[in-house]
PAZAPA-4460 file (N, C-alpha, C; in steps of 0.05 Angstrom, whole numbers, plus 32768, in hexadecimal, padded with zeros to 4 digits):
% residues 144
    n_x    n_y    n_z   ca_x   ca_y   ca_z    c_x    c_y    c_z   seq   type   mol
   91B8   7ABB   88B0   91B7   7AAB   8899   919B   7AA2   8894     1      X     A
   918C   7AA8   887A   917B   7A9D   886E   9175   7A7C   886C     2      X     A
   9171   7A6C   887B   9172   7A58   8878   9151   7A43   887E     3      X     A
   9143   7A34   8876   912D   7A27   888A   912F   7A1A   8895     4      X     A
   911B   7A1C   88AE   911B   7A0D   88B9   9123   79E6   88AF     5      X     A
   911D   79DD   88AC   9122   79C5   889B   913A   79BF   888C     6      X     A
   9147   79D4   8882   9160   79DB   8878   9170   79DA   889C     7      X     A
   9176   79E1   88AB   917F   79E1   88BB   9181   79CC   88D3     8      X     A
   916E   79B7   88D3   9165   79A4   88E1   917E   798F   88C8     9      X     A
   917F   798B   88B9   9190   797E   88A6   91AF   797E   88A5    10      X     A
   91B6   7995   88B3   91D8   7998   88B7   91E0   7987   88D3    11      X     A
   91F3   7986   88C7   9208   7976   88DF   9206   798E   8901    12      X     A
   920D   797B   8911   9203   7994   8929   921E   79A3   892F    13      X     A
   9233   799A   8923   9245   79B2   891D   9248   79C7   8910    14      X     A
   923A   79C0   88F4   922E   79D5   88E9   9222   79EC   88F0    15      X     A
   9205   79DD   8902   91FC   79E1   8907   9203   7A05   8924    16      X     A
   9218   79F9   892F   921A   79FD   8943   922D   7A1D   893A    17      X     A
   9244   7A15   891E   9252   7A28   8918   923C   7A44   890B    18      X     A
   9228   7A36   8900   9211   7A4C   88F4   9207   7A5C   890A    19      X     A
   9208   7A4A   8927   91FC   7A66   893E   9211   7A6F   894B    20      X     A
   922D   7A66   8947   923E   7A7D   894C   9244   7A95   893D    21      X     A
   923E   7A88   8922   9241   7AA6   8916   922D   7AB5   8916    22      X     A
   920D   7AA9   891E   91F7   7ABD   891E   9202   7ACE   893B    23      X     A
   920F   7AC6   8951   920A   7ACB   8968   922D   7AE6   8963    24      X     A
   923F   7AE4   8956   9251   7AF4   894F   9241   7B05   893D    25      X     A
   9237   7B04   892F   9220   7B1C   8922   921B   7B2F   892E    26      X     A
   9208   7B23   894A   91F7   7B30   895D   920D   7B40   8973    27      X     A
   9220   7B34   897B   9232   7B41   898A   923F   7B5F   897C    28      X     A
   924C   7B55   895F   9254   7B65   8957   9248   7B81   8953    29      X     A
   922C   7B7B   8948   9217   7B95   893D   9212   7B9C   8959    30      X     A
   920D   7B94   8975   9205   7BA2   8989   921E   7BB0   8998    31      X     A
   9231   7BA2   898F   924E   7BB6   8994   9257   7BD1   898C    32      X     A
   9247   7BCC   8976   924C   7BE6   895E   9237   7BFA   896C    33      X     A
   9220   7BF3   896E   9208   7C00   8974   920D   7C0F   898D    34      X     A
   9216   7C02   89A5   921B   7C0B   89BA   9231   7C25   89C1    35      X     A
   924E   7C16   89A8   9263   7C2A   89AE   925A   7C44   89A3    36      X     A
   9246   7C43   898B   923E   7C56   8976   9228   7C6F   898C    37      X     A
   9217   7C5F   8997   9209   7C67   89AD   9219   7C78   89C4    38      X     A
   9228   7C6A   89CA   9238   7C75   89E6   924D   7C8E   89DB    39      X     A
   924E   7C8C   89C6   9261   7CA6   89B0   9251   7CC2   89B0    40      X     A
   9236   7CBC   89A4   9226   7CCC   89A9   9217   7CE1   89C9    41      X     A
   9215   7CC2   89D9   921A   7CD5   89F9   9235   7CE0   89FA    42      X     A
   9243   7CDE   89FD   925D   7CEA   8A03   9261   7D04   89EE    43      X     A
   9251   7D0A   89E2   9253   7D28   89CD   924F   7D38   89D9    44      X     A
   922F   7D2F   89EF   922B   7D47   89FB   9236   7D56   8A17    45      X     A
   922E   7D6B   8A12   9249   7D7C   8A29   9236   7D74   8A43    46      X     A
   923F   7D70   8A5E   9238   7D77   8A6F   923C   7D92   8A89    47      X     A
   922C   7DA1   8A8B   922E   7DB7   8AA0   9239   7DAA   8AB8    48      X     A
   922A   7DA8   8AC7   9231   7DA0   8ADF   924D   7D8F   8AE7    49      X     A
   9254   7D8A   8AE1   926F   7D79   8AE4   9286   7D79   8AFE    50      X     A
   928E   7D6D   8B02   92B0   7D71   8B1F   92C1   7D7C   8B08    51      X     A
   92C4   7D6C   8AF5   92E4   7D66   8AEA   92E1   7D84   8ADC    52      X     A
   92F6   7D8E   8AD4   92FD   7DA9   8ABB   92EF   7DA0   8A9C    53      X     A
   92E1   7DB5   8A8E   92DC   7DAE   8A78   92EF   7DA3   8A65    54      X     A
   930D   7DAB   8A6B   931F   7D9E   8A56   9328   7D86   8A5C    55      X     A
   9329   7D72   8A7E   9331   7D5E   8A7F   9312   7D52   8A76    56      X     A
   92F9   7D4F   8A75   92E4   7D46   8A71   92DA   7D43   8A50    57      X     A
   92F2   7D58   8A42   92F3   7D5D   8A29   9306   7D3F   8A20    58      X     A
   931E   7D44   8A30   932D   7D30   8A25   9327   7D13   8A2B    59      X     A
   931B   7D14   8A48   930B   7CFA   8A4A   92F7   7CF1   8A32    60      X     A
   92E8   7CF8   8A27   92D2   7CF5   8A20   92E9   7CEE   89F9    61      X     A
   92F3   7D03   89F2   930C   7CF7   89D9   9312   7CE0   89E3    62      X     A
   9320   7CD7   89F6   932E   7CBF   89F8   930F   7CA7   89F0    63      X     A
   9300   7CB0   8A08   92E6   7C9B   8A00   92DA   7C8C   89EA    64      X     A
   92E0   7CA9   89D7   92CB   7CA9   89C3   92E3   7C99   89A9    65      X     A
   9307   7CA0   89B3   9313   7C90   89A2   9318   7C67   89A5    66      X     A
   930F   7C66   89C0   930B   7C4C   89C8   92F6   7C3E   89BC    67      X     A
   92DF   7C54   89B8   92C0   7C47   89B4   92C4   7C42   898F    68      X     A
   92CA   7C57   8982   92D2   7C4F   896A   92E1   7C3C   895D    69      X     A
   92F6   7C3B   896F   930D   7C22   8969   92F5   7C0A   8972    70      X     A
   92EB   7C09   897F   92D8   7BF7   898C   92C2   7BEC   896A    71      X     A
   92BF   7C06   8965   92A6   7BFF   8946   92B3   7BF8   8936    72      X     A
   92D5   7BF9   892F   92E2   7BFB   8919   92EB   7BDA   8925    73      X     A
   92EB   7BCD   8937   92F8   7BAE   8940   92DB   7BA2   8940    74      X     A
   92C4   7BAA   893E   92A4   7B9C   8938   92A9   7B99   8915    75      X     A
   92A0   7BB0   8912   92AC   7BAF   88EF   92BB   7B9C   88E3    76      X     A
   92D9   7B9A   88EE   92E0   7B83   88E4   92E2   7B68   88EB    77      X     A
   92D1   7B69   88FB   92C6   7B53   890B   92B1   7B45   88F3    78      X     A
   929D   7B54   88F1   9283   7B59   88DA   9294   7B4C   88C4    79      X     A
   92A8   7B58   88B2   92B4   7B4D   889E   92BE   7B3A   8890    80      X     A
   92CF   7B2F   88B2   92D8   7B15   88B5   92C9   7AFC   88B3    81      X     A
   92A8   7B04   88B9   9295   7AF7   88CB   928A   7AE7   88A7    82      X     A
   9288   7B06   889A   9280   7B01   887D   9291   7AF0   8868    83      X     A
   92AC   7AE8   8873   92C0   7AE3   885E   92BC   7ABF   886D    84      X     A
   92BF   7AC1   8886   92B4   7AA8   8897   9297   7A93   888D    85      X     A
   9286   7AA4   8886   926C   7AA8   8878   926B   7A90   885D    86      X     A
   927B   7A9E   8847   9281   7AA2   8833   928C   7A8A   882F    87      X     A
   92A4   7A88   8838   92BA   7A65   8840   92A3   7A4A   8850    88      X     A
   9287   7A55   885B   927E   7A3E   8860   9271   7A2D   884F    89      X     A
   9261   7A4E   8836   924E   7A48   8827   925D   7A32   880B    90      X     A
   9273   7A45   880A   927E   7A31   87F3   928D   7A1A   87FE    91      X     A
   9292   7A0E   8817   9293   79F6   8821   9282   79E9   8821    92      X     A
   926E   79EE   8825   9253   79DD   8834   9234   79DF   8827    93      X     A
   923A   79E8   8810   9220   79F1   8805   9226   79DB   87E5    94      X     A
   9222   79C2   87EF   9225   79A9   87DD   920B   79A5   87C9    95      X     A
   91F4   79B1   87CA   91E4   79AF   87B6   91EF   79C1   879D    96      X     A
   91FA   79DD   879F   9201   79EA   878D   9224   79DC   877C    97      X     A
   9229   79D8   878A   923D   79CC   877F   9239   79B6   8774    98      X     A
   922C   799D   8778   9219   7987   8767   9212   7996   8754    99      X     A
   9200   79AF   8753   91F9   79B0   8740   9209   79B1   872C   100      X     A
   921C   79CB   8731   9234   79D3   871D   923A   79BB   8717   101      X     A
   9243   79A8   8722   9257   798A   8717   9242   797F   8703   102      X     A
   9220   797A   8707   9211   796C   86F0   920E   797C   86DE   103      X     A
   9210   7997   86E1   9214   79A2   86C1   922B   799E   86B4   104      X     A
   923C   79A6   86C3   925B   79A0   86B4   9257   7983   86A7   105      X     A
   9252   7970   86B3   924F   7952   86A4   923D   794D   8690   106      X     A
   9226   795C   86A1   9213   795A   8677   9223   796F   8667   107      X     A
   922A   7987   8668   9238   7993   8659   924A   7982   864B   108      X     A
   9265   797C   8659   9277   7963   864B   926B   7949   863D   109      X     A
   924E   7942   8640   923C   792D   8639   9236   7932   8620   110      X     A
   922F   794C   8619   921E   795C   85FE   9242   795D   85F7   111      X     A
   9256   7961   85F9   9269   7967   85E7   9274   7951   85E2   112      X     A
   9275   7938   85F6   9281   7921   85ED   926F   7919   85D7   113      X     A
   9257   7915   85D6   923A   790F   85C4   924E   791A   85AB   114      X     A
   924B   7933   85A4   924C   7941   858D   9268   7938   857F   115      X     A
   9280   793B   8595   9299   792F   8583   9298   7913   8578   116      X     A
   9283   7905   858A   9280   78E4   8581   9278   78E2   8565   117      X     A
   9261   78FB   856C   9251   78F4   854C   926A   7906   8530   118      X     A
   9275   7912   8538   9283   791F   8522   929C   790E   851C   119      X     A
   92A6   7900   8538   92C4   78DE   852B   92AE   78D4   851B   120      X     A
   928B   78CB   851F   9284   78B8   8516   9286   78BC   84F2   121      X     A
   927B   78D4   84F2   9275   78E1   84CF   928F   78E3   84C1   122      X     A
   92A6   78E9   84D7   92C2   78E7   84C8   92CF   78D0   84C1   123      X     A
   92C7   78B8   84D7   92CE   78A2   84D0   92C1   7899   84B3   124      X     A
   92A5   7898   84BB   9297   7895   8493   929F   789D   8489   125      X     A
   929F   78B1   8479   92B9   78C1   8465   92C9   78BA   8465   126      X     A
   92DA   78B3   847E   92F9   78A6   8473   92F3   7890   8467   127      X     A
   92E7   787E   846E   92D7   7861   8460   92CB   786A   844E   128      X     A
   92C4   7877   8448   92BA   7872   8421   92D5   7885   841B   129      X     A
   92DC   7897   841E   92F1   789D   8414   930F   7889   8410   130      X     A
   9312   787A   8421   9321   7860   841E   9317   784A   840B   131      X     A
   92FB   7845   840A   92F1   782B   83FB   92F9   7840   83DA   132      X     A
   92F2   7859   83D2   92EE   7861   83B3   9310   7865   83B5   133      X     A
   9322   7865   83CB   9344   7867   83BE   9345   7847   83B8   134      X     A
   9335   7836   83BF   9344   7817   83C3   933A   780C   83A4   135      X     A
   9320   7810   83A7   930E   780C   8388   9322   781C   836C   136      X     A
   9324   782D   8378   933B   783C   8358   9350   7830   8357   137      X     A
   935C   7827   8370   9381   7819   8373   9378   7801   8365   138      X     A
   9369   77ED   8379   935B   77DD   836E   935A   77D3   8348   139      X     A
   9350   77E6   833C   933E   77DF   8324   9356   77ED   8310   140      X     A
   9371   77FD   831A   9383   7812   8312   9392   77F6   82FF   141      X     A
   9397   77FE   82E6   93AF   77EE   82D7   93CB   77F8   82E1   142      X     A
   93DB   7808   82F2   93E8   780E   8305   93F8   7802   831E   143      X     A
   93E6   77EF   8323   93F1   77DF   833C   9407   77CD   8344   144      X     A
***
């Protein structure tokens, strides 16, 4: 995680503490991958010399190589989880961006309360002179 120094001195030390578990699940995971990925690749190559029969050393080495993969494919979603974990902190805990969103939303509603105020205001005048020229005609009307 991108974060500064200074930025990080500021979190709670739980926070704190959950941000180096997941740096430290990062690091596990990718050297898990690396290694099984690694140890897949030794096991390709054939060896001469050997005790065992080429076909039990054959099947040894399949079983291995299906352990070591299942091995990259449980890092992997390790990695994924790690990101969705990630994700659920940022939009928990990342309170300046969300301030922000809320003071726009409020000047936003600010500029639209403004504008409906001023448009009751111009409607109300109109209704008032439009009321005073019906009262002036009722008013002055031989009719009444």
């Amino acid at each position: 995680m991108a974060q500064q120094p200074g930025q990080q001195r500021s979190l709670p030390q739980s926070k704190e503490a959950l941000l180096k578990s997941y740096n430290k699940r990062l690091k596990d995971d990718i050297k898990s991958m690396v290694e099984n990925f690694t140890e897949i690749i030794k096991s390709a190559r054939i060896e001469e010399g050997s005790q065992v029969s080429r076909a039990t050393q054959s099947e040894q080495d399949q079983y291995e190589m299906q352990v070591r993969a299942a091995n990259i494919v449980r890092a992997g979603e390790s990695l994924m989880k790690l990101v969705s974990d990630l994700k659920q902190f940022l939009i928990l805990n990342d309170f300046p961006s969300v301030n922000e969103a809320v003071v726009q939303n409020s000047q936003l509603y600010k500029r639209m309360q403004a504008d409906s105020d001023k448009k009751l205001v111009a409607l109300k005048d109109d209704m008032a002179a439009e009321l005073y020229e019906l009262e002036e005609e009722y008013y002055s009307s031989v009719y009444k």
